[in-house]
C-alpha positions in Angstrom: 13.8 10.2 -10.6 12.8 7.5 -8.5 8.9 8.4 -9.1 8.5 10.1 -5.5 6.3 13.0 -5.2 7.9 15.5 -3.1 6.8 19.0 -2.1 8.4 22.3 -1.3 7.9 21.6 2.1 9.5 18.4 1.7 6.2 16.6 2.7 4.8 13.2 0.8 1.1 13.8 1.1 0.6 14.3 -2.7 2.9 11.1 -3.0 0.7 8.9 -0.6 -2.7 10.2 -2.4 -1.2 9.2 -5.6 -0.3 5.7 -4.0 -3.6 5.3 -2.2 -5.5 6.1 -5.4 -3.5 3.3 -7.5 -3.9 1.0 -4.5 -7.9 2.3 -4.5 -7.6 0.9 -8.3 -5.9 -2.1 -7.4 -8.6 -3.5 -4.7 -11.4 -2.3 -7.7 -9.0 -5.1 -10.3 -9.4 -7.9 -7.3 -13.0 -7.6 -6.8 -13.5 -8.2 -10.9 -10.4 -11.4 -10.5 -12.3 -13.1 -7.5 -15.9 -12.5 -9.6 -14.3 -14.4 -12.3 -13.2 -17.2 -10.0 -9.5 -16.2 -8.8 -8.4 -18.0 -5.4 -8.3 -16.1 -2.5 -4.7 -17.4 -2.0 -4.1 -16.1 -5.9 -5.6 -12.8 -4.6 -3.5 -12.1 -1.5 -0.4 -13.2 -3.3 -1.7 -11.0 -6.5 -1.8 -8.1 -3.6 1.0 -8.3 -2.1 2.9 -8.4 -5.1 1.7 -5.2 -6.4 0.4 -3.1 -3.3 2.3 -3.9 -0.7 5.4 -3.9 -3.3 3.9 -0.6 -4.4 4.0 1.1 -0.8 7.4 -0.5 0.2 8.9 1.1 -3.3 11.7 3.4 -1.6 10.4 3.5 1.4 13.9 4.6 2.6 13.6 7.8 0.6 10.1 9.2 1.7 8.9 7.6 5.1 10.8 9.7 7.1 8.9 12.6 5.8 5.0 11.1 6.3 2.7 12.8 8.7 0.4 11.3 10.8 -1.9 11.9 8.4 -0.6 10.3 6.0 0.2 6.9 7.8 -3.0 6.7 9.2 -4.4 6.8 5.3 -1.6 4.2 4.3 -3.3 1.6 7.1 -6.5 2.4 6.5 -6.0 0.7 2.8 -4.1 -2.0 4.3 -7.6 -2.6 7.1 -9.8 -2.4 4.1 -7.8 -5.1 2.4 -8.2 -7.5 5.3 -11.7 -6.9 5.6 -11.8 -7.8 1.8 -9.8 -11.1 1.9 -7.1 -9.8 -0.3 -3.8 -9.8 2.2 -3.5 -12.0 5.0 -5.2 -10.7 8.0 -1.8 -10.8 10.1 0.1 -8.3 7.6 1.9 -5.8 9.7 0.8 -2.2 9.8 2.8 0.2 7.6 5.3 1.2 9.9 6.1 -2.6 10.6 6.7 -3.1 6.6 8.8 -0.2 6.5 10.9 -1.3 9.4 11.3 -4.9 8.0 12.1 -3.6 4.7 15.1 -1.3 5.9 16.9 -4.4 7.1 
């Protein structure tokens, strides 16, 4: 119902593959924006309006039930992001976001 993938073993891996994928997609969308002459401010606000909105989506409902694993995939997306220019290079790790957001 509120577009959560959730297993049998009440494990999100499935969910976070499908979110790294779209984010995957996402970073592709930027790189074609900044070759056609988008800001890098435009980019990172582009970003964190739809990946880091993305990730934070309910994060009430599934972080609790993230492995390792799985967070360590989430950050890696948010590293390679940096690297790229497209969020702000002092964008809290995952479980940061998640904390803020619950507040």
């Amino acid at each position: 119902m509120l577009g959560i993938t959730l297993t049998n073993d009440f494990t999100v891996t499935e969910h976070v593959q499908d979110l790294t994928a779209k984010s995957a997609q996402t970073l592709y969308a930027l790189r074609v924006l900044r070759a056609h002459g988008l800001s890098d401010a435009a980019l990172q606000e582009v970003y964190r309006s739809v990946v880091v909105a993305r990730l934070l989506y309910v994060t009430s409902a599934w972080h609790g039930f993230t492995k390792a694993a799985d967070r360590r995939r989430i950050n890696l997306l948010l590293e390679r992001a940096k690297r790229y220019g497209y969020c702000m290079t002092d964008l809290p790790t995952f479980e940061e976001l998640c904390d803020t957001a619950a507040v």
